[in-house]
C-alpha positions in Angstrom: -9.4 -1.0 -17.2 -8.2 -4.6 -15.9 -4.8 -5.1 -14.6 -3.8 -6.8 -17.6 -4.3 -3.9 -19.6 -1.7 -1.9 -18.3 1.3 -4.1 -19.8 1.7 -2.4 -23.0 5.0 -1.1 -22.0 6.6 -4.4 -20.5 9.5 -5.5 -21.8 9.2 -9.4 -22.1 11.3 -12.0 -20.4 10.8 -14.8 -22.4 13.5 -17.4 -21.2 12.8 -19.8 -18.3 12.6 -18.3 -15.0 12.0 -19.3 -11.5 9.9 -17.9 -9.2 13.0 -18.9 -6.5 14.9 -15.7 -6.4 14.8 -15.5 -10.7 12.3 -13.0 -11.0 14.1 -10.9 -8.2 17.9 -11.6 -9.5 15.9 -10.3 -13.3 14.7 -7.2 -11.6 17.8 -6.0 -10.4 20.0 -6.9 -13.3 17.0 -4.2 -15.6 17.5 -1.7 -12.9 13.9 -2.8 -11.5 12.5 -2.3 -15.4 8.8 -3.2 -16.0 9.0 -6.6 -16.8 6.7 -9.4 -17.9 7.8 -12.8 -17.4 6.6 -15.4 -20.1 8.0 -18.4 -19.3 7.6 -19.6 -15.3 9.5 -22.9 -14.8 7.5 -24.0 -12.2 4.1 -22.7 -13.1 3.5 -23.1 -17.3 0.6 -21.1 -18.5 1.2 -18.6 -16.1 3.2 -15.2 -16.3 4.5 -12.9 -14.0 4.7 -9.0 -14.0 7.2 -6.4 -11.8 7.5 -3.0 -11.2 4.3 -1.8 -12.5 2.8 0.6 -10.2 5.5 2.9 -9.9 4.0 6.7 -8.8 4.1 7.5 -12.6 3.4 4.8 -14.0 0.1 4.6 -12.2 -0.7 7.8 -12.4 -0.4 7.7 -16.3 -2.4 4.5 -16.5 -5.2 5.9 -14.7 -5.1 9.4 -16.5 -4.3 11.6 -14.1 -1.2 14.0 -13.2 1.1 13.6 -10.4 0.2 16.5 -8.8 -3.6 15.5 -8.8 -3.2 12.0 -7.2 -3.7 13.3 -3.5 -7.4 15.4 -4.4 -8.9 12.3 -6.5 -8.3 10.3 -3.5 -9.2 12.7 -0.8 -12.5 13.3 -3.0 -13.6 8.9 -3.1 -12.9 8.6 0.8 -16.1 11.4 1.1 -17.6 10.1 -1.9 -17.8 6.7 -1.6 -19.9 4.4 -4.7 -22.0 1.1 -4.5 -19.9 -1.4 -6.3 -21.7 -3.8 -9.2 -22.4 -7.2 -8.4 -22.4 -9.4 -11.5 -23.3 -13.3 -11.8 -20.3 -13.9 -14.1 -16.8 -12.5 -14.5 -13.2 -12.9 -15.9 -11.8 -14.2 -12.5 -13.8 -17.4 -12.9 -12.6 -18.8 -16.2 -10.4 -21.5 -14.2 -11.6 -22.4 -11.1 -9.6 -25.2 -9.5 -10.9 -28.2 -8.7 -7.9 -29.1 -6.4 -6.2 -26.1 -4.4 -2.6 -26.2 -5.0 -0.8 -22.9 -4.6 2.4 -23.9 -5.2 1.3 -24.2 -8.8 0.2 -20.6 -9.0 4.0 -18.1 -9.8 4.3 -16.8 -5.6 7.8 -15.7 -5.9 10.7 -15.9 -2.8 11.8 -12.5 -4.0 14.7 -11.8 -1.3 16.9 -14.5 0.3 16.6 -13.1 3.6 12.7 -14.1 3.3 11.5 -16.7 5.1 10.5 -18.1 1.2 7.3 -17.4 -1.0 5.4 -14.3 -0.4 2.6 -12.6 -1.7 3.1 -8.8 -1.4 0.6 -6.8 -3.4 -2.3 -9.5 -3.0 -5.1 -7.8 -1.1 -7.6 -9.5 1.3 -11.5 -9.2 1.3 -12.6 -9.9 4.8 -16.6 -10.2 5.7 -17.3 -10.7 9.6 -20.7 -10.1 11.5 -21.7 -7.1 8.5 -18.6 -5.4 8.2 -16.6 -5.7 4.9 -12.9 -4.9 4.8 -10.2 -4.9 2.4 -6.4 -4.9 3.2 -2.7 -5.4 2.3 -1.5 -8.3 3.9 1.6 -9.9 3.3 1.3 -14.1 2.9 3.7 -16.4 3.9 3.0 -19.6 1.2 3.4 -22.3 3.9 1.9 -25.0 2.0 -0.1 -25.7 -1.2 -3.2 -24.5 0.9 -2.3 -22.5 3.6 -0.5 -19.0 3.8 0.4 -16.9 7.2 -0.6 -13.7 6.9 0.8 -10.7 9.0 -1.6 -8.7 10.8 -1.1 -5.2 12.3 -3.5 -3.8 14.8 -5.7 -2.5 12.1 -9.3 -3.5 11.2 -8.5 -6.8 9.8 -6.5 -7.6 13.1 -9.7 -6.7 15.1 -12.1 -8.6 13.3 -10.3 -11.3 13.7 -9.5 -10.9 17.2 -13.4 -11.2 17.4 -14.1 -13.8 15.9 -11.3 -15.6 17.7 -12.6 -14.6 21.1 -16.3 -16.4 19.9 -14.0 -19.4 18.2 -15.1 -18.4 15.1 -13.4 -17.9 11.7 -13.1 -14.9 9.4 -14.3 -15.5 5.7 -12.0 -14.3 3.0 -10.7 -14.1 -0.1 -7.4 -13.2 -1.4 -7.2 -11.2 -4.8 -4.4 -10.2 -7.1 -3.8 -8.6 -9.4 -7.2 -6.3 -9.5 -7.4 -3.2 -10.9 -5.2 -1.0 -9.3 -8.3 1.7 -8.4 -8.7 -1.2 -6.1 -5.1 -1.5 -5.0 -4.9 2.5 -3.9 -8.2 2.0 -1.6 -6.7 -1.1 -0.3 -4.2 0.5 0.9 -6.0 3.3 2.1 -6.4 2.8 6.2 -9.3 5.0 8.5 -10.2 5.1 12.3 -14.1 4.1 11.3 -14.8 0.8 9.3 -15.1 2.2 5.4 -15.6 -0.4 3.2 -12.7 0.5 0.7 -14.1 -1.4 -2.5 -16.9 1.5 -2.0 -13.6 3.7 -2.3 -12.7 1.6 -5.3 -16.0 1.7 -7.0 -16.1 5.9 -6.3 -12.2 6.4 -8.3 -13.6 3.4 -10.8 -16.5 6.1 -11.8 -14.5 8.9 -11.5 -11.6 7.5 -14.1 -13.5 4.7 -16.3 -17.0 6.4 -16.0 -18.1 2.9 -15.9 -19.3 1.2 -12.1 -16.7 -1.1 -10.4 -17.7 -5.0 -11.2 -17.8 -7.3 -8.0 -18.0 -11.3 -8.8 -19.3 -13.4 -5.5 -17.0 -16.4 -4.8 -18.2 -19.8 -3.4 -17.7 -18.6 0.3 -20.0 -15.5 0.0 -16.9 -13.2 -0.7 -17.5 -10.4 -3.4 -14.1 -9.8 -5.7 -12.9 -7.5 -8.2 -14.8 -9.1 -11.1 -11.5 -8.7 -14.2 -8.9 -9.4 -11.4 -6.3 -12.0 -12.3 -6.4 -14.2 -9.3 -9.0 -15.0 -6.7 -8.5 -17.3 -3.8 -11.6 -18.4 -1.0 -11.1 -19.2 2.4 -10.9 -18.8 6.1 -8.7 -17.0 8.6 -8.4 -20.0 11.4 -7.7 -19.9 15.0 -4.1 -21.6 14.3 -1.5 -19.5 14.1 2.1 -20.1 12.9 5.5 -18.3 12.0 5.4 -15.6 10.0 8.5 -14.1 8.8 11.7 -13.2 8.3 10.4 -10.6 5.7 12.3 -7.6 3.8 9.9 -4.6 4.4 9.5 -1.4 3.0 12.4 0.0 4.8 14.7 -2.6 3.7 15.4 -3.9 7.0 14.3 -7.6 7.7 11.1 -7.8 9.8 11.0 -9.9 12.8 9.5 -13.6 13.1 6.1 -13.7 14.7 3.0 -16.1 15.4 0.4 -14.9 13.4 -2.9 -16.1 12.0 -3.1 -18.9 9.5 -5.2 -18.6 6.3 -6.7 -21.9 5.1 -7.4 -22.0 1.2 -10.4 -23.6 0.2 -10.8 -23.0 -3.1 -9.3 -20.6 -6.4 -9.7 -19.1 -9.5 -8.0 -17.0 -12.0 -8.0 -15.7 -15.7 -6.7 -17.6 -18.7 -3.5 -17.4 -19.4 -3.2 -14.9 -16.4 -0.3 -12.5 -14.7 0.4 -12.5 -11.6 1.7 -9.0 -9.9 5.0 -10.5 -8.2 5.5 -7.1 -5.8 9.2 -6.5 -4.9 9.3 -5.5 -1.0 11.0 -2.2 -0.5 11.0 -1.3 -3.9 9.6 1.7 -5.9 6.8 -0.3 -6.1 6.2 -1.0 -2.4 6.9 2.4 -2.1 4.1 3.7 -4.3 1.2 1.5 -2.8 2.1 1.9 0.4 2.6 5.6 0.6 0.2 7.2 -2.3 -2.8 6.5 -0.5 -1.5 8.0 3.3 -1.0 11.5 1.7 -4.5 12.2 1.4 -5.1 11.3 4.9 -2.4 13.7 6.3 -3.7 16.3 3.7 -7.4 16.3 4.9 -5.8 16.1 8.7 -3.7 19.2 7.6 -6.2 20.8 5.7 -8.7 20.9 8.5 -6.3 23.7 10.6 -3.9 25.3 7.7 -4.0 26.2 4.1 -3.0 22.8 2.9 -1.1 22.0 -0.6 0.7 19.1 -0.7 2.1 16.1 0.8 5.0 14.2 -0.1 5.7 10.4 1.7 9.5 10.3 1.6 11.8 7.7 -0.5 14.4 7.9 2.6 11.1 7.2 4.6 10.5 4.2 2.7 7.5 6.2 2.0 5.7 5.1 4.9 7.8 6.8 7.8 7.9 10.3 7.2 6.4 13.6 5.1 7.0 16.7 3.5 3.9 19.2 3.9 3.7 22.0 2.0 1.7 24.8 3.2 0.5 28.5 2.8 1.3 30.2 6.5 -1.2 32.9 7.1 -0.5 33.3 10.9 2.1 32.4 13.2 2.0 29.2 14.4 0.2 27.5 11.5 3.7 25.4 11.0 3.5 23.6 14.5 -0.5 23.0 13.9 0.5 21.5 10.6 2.9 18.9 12.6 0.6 18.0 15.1 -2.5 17.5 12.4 0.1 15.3 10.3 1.6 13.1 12.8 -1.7 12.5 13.5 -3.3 12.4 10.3 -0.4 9.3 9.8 0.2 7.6 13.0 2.8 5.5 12.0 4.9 8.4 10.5 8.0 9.3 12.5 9.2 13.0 10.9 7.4 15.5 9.1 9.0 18.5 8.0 6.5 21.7 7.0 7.8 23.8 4.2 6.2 26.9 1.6 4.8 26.9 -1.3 8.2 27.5 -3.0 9.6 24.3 -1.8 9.4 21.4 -4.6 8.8 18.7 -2.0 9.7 15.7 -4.2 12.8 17.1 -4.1 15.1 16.5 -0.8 17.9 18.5 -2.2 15.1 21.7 -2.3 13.8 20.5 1.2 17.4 20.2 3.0 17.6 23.4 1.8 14.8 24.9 3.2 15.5 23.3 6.5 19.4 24.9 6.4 18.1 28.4 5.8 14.7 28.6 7.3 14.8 26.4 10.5 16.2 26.8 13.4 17.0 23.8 15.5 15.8 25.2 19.1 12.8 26.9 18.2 11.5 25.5 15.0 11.7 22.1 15.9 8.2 20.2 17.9 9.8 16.2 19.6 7.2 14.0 20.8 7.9 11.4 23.4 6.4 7.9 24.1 3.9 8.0 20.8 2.7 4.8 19.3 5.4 3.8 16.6 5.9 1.2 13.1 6.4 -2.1 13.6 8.4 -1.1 10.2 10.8 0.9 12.6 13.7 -1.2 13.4 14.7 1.4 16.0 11.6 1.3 17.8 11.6 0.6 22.0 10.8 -3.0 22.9 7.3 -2.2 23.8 6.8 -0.3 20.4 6.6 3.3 21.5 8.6 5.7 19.5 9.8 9.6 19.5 8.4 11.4 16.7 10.0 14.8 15.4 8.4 17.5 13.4 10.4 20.7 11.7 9.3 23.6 10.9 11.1 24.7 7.7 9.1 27.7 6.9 9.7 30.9 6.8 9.0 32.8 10.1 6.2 36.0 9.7 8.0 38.2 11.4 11.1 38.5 9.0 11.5 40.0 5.1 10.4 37.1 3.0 12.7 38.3 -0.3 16.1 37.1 1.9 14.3 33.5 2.4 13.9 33.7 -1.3 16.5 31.4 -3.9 17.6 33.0 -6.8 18.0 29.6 -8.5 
């Protein structure tokens, strides 16, 4: 299923629009509706789509309930697929012959951005062998250049590498995939997984159909249906980068960071490009959907595991429910340390029972008021690595981290921990 595919339930915006805060002003006015935007001003031929990949939205695109999301994707990091390479694809019906990316709909979503951003574009990275695949925010500097923010992740490494030989990092920059390919994106792992293996694996699994791969001009292998593809090289110039609206809503700081240098692009007839709003549902939905399998497997491996929850007061990046099955005391504080470290940029994670609906943070405050207790059920870490999405965090980046234990203790009748409700 191609990203295009997905739009059936759009409503369609078809007077002019501007990709200059138009799109953004449109999404708020709908109430952040799905929308599909028609008629671009500065960018004819080409349309625009919002507020897509909301958690059910994408779960009901790719067929699969809510509560299933976390298993599918804990079952393609260990299953991982060989991807189809093809010598023709979608992506390459019109190939520029001159790179200008102003033309193409990047939108300046927020004022308090530094201007037009790329959110939900993904980067393909190849360096010495290793093959990696990333969400990236890009700063549109110019019609062939974009600043791209890198956190100390693989992407940041490789390039560091490369850098210390004064060598460049080949790359191409896709949107609009299918959004199998998104959720490995924006999967993260201590060892280098090549995540379009993780893509191809939930591509079998839902389409029953292997995951197409086109090879760009540079050597780069894309998404073969996706709507956009741009070629080129992550330089040893770097530039400013930011101010940005993250997923917290607070506006990220300005930093040097490495320059990307387009060389070429490509995209679909008549094709949409995914216009991400930062800190939205959306954001919310790519960024923290693929992070709950991680801290379930991390869970999993010392308690009875069920569920995991990223928080929308957490921006769903920041913090976690966990639900769990206590079978012995003290399975609640292993289920905080395994968490916090299954997620290292998390900040809270409260553990609660199987009776808690963890969606819910009326049902989890309400386990916390009459199953925790502050000074005993309660584990605060010092000095840990913290977000750069944590406005709070010290000057050097180090963070406290909190975890709360919100179960009910062993050693007490269960029926009075019990709602009626």
């Amino acid at each position: 299923m191609a990203f295009r595919d997905l739009l059936g339930d759009a409503s369609v915006v078809d007077e002019p629009t501007s990709v200059l805060h138009g799109i953004f002003d449109k999404s708020v006015q709908s109430g952040h509706d799905l929308l599909l935007f028609e008629n671009i001003t500065e960018c004819p031929g080409h349309r625009v789509v919002v507020n897509l990949l909301t958690r059910a939205r994408l779960c009901r695109a790719i067929g699969i309930e809510p509560e299933d999301y976390i298993d599918l994707l804990g079952w393609a990091m260990n299953n991982p697929a060989t991807p189809e390479v093809v010598a023709d694809a979608e992506v390459l019906e019109c190939l520029q012959e001159v790179v200008d990316l102003t033309k193409f709909p990047i939108p300046h979503h927020w004022r308090e951005d530094r201007g037009r951003y790329m959110s939900s574009s993904v980067i393909i990275a190849e360096y010495n062998g290793v093959r990696n695949m990333s969400f990236h925010r890009q700063f549109l500097r110019d019609s062939n250049h974009v600043v791209t923010r890198l956190v100390p992740r693989h992407l940041y490494n490789m390039t560091a590498d490369a850098r210390s030989r004064g060598e460049e990092v080949k790359v191409a920059i896709v949107n609009a995939p299918d959004p199998v390919c998104l959720l490995a994106a924006a999967m993260s792992f201590d060892d280098h997984i090549d995540e379009l293996t993780i893509a191809a694996a939930l591509h079998e699994r839902i389409y029953d159909k292997p995951l197409r791969l086109v090879t760009l001009p540079n050597g780069i292998q894309v998404p073969a249906d996706a709507e956009y593809a741009m070629w080129g090289r992550i330089t040893v110039e770097n530039d400013d980068e930011g101010p940005y609206v993250d997923i917290t809503g607070t506006v990220d700081d300005v930093r040097q960071e490495p320059v990307i240098e387009i060389d070429g692009a490509t995209h679909r007839s008549n094709p949409v490009f995914h216009a991400l709003i930062p800190a939205e549902a959306e954001h919310k939905t790519l960024m923290g959907l693929p992070r709950a399998p991680t801290i379930k497997e991390a869970v999993g491996k010392v308690v009875n595991c069920l569920d995991v929850h990223m928080t929308e007061g957490g921006g769903g990046w920041l913090a976690a429910v966990v639900k769990i099955k206590v079978e012995k005391e003290g399975d609640a504080k292993l289920a905080i340390e395994a968490a916090l470290a299954g997620h290292r940029s998390m900040k809270m994670v409260t553990i609660v029972d199987e009776d808690i609906d963890i969606t819910d943070p009326v049902r989890v405050e309400w386990a916390m008021m009459t199953r925790w207790q502050p000074d005993i059920d309660t584990v605060i870490l010092s000095d840990q690595k913290g977000s750069s999405l944590d406005p709070s965090r010290h000057h050097d980046g180090r963070t406290a981290k909190i975890g709360i234990d919100a179960t009910i203790p062993l050693t007490h009748d269960r029926d009075g921990f019990l709602s009626v409700q």
